[in-house]
MARFI-332546 format. One record per residue: x, y, z of N, C-alpha, C in turn. Coordinates in steps of 0.05 Angstrom, whole numbers, plus 5000, padded with zeros to 4 digits. Each point is the difference from the previous one (the first is absolute). Last residue first. Example, Ala and Ser with C-alpha at 12.3 -4.5 7.8 and 13.67 -1.06 7.14 Angstrom:
// residues 2
525749555142501650245001498550225014
500648854999498250245000501850245000
// end
This chain:
// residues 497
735645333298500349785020498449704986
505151114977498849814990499149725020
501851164984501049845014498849734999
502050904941497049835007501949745019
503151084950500449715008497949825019
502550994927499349895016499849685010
505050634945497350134997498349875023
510550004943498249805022497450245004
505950024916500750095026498649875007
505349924905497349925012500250085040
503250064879502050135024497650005024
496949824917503149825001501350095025
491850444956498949674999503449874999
497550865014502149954974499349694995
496750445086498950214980502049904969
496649375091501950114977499250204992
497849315087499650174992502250114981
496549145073501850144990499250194971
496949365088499250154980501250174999
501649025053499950324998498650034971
499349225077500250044978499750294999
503949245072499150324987500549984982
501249225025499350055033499550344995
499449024941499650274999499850055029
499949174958503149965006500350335005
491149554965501049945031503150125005
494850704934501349634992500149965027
492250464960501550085015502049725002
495250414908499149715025502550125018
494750724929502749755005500049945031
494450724915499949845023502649745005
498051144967501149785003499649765015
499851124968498649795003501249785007
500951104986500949864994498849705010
493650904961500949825029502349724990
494650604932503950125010499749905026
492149674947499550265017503450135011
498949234950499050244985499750235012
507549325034497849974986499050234987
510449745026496550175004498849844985
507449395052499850154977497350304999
507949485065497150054999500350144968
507449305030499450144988497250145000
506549205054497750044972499450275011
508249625042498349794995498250014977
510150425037497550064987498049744990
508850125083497949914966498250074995
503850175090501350194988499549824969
494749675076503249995000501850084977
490050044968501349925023502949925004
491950624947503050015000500049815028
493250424922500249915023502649945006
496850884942501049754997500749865022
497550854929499749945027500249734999
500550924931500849705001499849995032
499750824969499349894973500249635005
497650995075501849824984499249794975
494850745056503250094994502249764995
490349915019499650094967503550154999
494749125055503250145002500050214982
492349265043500150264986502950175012
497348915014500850235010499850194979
497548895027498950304988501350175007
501048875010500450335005499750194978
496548895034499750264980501550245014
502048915027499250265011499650214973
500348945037500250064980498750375009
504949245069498250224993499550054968
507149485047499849884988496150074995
503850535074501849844982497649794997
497950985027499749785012501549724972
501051155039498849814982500649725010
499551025052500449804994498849814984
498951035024503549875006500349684987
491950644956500249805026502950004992
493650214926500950295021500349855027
501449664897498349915021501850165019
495650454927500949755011502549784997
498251014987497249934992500049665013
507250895012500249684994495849875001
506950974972497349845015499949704993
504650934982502149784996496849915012
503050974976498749844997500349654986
507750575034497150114996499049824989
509849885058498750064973497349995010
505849875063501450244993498050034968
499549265062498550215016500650224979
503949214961496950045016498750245004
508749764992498950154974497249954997
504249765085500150234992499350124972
495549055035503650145001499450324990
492449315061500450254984502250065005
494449065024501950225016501150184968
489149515022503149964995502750195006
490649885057501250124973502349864990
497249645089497150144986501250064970
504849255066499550274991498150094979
499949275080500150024965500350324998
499449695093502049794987499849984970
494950495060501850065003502549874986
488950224976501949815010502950085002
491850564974501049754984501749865015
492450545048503150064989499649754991
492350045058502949855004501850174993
489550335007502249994983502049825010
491450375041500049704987503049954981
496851075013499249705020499449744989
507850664972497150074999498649695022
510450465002499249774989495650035003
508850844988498749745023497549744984
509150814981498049844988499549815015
503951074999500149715020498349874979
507250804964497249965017500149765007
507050724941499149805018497550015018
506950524920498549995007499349695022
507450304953498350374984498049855019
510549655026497449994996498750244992
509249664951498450185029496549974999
510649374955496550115000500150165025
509549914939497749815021497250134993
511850034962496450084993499249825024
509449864996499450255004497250164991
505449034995498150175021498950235002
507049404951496449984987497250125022
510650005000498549825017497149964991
506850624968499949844993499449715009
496250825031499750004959501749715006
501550225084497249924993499150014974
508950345024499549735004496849894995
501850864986501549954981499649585012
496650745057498749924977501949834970
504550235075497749815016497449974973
507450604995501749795003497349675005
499050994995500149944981500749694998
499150415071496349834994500650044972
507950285055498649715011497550014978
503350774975501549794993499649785017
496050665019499150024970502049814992
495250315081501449945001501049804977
492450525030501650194986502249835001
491649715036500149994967502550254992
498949275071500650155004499850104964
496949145074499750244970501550215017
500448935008500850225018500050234984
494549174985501750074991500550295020
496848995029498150134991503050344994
496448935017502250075002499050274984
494949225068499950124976502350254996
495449435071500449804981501650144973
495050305089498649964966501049784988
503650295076497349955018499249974966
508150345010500349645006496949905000
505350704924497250085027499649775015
509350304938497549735007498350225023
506750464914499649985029497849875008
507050274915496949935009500849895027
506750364943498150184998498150005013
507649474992500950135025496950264997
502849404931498449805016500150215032
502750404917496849884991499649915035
508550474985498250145010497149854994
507549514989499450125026498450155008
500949754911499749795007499750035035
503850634945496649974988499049745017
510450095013497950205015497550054992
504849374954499749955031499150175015
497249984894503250015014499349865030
494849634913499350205015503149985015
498649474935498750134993498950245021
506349284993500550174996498350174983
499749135040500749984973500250294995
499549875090501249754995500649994962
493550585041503350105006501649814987
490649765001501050274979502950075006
497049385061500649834981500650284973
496350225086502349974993501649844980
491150225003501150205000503349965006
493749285005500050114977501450244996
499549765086501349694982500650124974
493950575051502950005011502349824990
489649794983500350254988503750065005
496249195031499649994982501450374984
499549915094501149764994500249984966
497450745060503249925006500949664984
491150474983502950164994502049885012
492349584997500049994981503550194996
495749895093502249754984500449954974
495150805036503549995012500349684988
493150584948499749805018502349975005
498550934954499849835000499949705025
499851234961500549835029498549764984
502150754945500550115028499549765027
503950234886497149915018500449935027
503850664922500449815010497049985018
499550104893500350145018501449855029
497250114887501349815023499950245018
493549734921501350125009501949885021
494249624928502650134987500850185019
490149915026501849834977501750164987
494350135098501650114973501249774984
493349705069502050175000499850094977
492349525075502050174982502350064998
491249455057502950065006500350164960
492349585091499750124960503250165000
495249315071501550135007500750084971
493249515079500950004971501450304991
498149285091499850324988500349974980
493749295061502250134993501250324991
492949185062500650384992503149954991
494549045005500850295019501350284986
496948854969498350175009500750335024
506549584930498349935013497750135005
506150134925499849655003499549965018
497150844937501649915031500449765002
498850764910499349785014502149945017
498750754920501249915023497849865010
503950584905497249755017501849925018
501251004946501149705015497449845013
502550784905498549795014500849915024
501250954930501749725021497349875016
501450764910498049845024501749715009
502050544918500050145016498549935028
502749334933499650295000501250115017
498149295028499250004972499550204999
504549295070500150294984498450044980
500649255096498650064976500550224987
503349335094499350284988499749924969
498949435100500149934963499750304994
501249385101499150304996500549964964
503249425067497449975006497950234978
509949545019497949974970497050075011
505849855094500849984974497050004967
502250495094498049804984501350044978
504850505083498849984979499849734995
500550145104501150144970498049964972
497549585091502649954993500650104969
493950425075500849815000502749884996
494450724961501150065022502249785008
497549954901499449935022501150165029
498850204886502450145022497349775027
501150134878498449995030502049915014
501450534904500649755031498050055012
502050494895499649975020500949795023
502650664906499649775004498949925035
503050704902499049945022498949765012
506050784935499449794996497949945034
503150844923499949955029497749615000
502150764930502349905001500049815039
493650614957499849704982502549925006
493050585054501850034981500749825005
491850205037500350094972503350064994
491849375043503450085004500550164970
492049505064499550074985503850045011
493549295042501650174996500550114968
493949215064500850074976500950325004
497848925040500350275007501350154977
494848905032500950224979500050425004
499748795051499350275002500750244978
498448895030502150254994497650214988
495449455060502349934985501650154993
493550235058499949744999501249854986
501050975058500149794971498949725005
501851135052498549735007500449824966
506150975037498049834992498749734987
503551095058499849635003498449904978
503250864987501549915018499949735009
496950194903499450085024501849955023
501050094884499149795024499550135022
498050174890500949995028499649905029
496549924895500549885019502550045021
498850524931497449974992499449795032
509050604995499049804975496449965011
508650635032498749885016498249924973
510250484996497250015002498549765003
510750284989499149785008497050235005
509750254977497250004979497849895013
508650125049500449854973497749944985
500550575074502250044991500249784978
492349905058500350234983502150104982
500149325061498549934989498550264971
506250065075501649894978497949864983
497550415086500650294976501049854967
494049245076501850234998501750194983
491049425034500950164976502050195011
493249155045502050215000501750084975
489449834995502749885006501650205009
489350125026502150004984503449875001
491750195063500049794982501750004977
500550635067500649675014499549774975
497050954990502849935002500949755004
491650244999501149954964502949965015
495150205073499549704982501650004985
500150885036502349785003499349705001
498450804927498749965030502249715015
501150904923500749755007498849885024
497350844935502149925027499349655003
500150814906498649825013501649815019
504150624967497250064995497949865001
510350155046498949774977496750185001
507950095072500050204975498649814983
501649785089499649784980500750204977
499150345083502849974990500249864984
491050255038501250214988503549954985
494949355060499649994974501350164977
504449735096497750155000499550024958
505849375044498149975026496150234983
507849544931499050155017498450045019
503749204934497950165009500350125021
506649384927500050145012498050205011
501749414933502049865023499250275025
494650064907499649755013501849855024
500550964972497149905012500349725012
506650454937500949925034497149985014
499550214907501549714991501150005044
495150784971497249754986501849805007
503750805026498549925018497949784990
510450044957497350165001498349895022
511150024996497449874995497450195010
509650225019498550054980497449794988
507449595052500450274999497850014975
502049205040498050175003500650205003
505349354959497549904999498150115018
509450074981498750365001496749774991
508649715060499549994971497950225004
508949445058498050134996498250044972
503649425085498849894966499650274991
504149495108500450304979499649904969
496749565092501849874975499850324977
498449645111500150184985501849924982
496649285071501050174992498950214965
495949445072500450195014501850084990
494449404929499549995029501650285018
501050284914499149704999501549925026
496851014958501849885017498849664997
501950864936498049935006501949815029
501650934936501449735003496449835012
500250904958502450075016501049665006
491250304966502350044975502649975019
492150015046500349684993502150074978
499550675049499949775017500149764984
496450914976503649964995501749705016
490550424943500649755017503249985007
492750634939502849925007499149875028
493650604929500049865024503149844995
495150884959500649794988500349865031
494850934966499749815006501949825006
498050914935499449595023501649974998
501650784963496950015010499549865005
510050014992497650154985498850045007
503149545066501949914977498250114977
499449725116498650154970502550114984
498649205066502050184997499350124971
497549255089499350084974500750234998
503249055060499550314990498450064976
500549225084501450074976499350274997
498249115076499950254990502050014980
494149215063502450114984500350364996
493649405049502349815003502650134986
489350215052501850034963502649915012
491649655061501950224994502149974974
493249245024499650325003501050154996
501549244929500550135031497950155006
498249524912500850185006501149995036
501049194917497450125022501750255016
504349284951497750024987498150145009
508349965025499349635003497650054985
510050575013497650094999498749734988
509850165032497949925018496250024994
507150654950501249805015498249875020
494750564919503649865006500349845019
491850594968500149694993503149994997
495750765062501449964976499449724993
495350905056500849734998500749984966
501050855057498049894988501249755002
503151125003499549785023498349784984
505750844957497549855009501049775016
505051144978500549555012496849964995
504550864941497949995026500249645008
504650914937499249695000498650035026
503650704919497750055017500849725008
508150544984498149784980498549965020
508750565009497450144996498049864981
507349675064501449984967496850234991
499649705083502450205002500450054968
492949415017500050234996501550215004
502049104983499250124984499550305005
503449525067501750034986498450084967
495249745071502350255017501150094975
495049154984497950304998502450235006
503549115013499250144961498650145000
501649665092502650124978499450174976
492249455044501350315015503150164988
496649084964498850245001500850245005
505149295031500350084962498750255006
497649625080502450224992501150024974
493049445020498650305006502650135003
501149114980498950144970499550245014
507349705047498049854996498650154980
511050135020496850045013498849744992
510950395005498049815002497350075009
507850525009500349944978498849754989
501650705076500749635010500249854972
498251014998502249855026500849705000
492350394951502950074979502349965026
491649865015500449764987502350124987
497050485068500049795006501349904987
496050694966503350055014500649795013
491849984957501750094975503249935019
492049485056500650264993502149994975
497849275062499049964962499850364989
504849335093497450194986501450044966
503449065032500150215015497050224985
500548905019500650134993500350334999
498549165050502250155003500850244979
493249175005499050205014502150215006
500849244945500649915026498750295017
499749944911498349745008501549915028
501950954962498249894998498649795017
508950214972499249955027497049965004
504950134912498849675018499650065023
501250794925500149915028498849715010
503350494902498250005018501149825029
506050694942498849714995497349985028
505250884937498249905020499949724997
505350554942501050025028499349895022
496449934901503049885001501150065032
491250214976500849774992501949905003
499650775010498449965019499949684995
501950624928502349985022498949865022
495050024929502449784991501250015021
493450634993498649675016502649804991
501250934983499949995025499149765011
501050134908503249985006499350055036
492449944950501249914986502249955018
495150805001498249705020501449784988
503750764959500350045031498949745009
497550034912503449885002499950125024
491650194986500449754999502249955001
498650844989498949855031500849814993
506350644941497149865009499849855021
509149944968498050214982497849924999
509250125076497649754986497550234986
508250335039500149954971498549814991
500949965100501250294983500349854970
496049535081498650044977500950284982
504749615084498849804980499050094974
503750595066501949924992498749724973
493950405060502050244977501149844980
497749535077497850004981500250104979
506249965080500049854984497249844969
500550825064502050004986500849774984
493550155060499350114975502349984980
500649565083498949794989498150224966
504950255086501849984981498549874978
497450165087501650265002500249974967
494849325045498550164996502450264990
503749115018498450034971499350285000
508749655047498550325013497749954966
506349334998500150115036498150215004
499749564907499649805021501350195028
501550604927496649845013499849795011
509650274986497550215018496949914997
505449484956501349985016498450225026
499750104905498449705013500050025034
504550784950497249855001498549875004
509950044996498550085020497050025011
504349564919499949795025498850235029
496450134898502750065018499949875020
494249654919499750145024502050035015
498849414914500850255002500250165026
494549224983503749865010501250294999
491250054962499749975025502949845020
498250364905500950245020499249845021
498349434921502950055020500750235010
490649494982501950264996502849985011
495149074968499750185029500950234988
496049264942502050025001499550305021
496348984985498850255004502550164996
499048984992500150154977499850335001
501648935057501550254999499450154978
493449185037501350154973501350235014
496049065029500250295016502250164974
500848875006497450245001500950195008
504349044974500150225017497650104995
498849094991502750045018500550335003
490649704989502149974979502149975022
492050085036499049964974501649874988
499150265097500149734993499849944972
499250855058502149924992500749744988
493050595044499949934980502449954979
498150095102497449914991499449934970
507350415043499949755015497249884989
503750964991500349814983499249705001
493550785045503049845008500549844977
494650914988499549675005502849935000
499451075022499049804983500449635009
498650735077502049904981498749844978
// end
């Protein structure tokens, strides 16, 4: 199983992007049809293959509308972690209607090559659910590869089908591994036997281990590996500088460190745009293994978002949503179908959305509250690794935040670099220089308790500038940002002592 939500849920309030959109011949299927392959798979199970890929144009729309159905019929099996779970045969898993990744597998091969598409299962280890940095003996996972022209392609119908946090199953689906190339599923994914790598040059399983985890969405939003990439584990003595490449411009990005322990670190992590090149510096505030965690989205998109913190939703978020009724901005039934959508995991903590992507008027109703909840964009992770402390290191301290804290017209604009002072905290009655290089705005400006105090001006080099005394009566000083030099956003905030 892909990686338990449980491990990276602590960013925002929601996450997990509803954006894939499923074939709808897979709700199409005659009820007898169904109905006969779950009682009799081996008698009937061509027929519901026929029936799938009639009028699909090309391999790829067959492999398409057969990994959606499977997605949508199969949930995985918690028995699993109690040892109960059932066999992993095609006819098995179409009886009970629950497997494990070797019955995806085994499904998605039956059913391709009934559909006359070459596929075949690999066996191998995965960087998903439970994976600590280090190979097993035995392969832990499986998937497919399913020739498609003259290569090649690889699919994962297990982790596109939902994922599970602790012993329950959380239906997510998406096409973050359908079709990926054998260069972009290398890094989550190594074959027992080389030959299944399809790559021209093979992958050894050092390199594997040493590499981040990279999952498909890291590819899906441009995201390439910069001059300073990071490693699965790695060692600092201070912050640390990681560098990424992106080649499309409408996509914003921002990071966390993630404590086993106790959750996310606060301000530990500082992202950087320029250009085309994303920065993040990360630092620990102790001496122990953390995660660091490279997040993305779409700008200007909405989508719904699929699982938030239960006391953020029933308390803060559910308040707000009924209060939209209250001034009639939403009816009573948009309003039944929002809070009746999400469902608590007790062992997480966490409220998480009951998908159903054909059910077109609940998730019209549910996206409509989150636009006007200011909810409906989040981040996905494109990437994560560990950062351990080098020998002799502390971490900056638990009790100062490292960076300052980053507002959305922050993260959402290009080349923005703060030259100084690169620290969460200033020190009152301080005389402090800030430096920042802004070249997408015309005016920048300190700002406490919502006043404008003073003004950076450029210098020669177009760095905006400025020196001013920290006042004792300062508990955050912001930096605020213009393109009209009149209409001013926040950009970032310095916590003061």
């Amino acid at each position: 199983m892909k990686k338990a939500a449980a491990v990276v849920l602590f960013f925002s309030l929601f996450s997990g992007l509803f954006s894939a959109t499923m074939e709808s011949r897979v709700r199409a299927v005659p009820k007898q049809i169904a109905e006969n392959v779950k009682a009799e798979p081996e008698q009937n199970i061509q027929s519901l293959v026929d029936f799938l890929v009639k009028g699909a144009s090309g391999t790829g729309a067959k492999v398409k509308v057969l990994h959606d159905w499977i997605c949508d019929n199969i949930e995985y099996d918690t028995g699993i972690f109690t040892g109960t779970a059932g066999k992993q045969g095609y006819a098995d898993v179409l009886k009970s209607g629950k497997a494990v990744c070797a019955g995806y597998t085994n499904l998605m091969t039956k059913m391709c090559r009934l559909a006359g598409i070459e596929a075949i299962g690999i066996e191998g280890h995965s960087k998903g659910f439970a994976y600590m940095g280090y190979l097993e003996d035995e392969p832990n996972h499986a998937w497919n590869a399913i020739k498609i022209g003259n290569r090649w392609q690889l699919v994962d119908v297990t982790w596109d089908a939902g994922f599970v946090d602790y012993k329950t199953y959380i239906k997510h689906y998406s096409t973050e591994w359908l079709y990926r190339t054998p260069e972009q599923f290398i890094y989550s994914h190594l074959p027992v036997k080389d030959e299944h790598q399809y790559l021209s040059k093979i992958k050894t399983k050092e390199e594997f281990v040493k590499e981040p985890y990279v999952p498909g969405k890291f590819f899906e939003y441009g995201f390439s590996f910069g001059k300073n990439a990071p490693d699965y584990t790695n060692k600092i003595k201070e912050a640390a500088k990681f560098d990424f490449k992106i080649s499309k411009s409408a996509v914003a990005a921002n990071s966390y460190l993630f404590d086993r322990e106790s959750g996310t670190v606060r301000n530990a992590v500082w992202m950087e745009k320029n250009g085309q090149v994303f920065s993040t510096m990360v630092d620990i505030p102790s001496a122990k293994k953390h995660i660091a965690y490279v997040m993305a989205k779409n700008t200007g998109s909405s989508s719904i978002t699929a699982f938030c913190p239960t006391d953020e939703f029933k308390g803060r978020i559910e308040g707000q949503a009924r209060a939209l009724l209250g001034q009639k901005k939403i009816t009573e039934k948009e309003l039944e179908f929002f809070l009746g959508s999400y469902f608590e995991v007790e062992e997480n903590r966490l409220c998480y959305y009951r998908e159903d992507l054909f059910d077109r008027q609940r998730n019209s109703a549910v996206l409509k509250v989150l636009k006007l909840l200011g909810e409906d964009t989040s981040y996905e992770e494109v990437i994560s690794f560990e950062v351990v402390p080098d020998e002799g290191y502390e971490g900056f301290g638990a009790d100062s935040p490292r960076f300052p804290t980053a507002y959305k017209t922050y993260l959402e604009s290009s080349n923005i670099r703060i030259i100084s002072p690169l620290k969460g905290r200033l020190e009152k009655g301080a005389s402090q220089k800030f430096e920042i290089d802004a070249k997408s705005f015309s005016s920048l400006a300190i700002v406490m308790n919502g006043e404008l105090q003073a003004e950076l001006k450029k210098n020669a080099k177009g760095i905006f500038e400025a020196e001013f005394t920290i006042p004792d009566s300062a508990d955050k000083i912001g930096i605020y940002a213009s393109k009209d030099k009149s209409n001013y956003a926040g950009l970032f905030t310095y916590e003061v002592r």
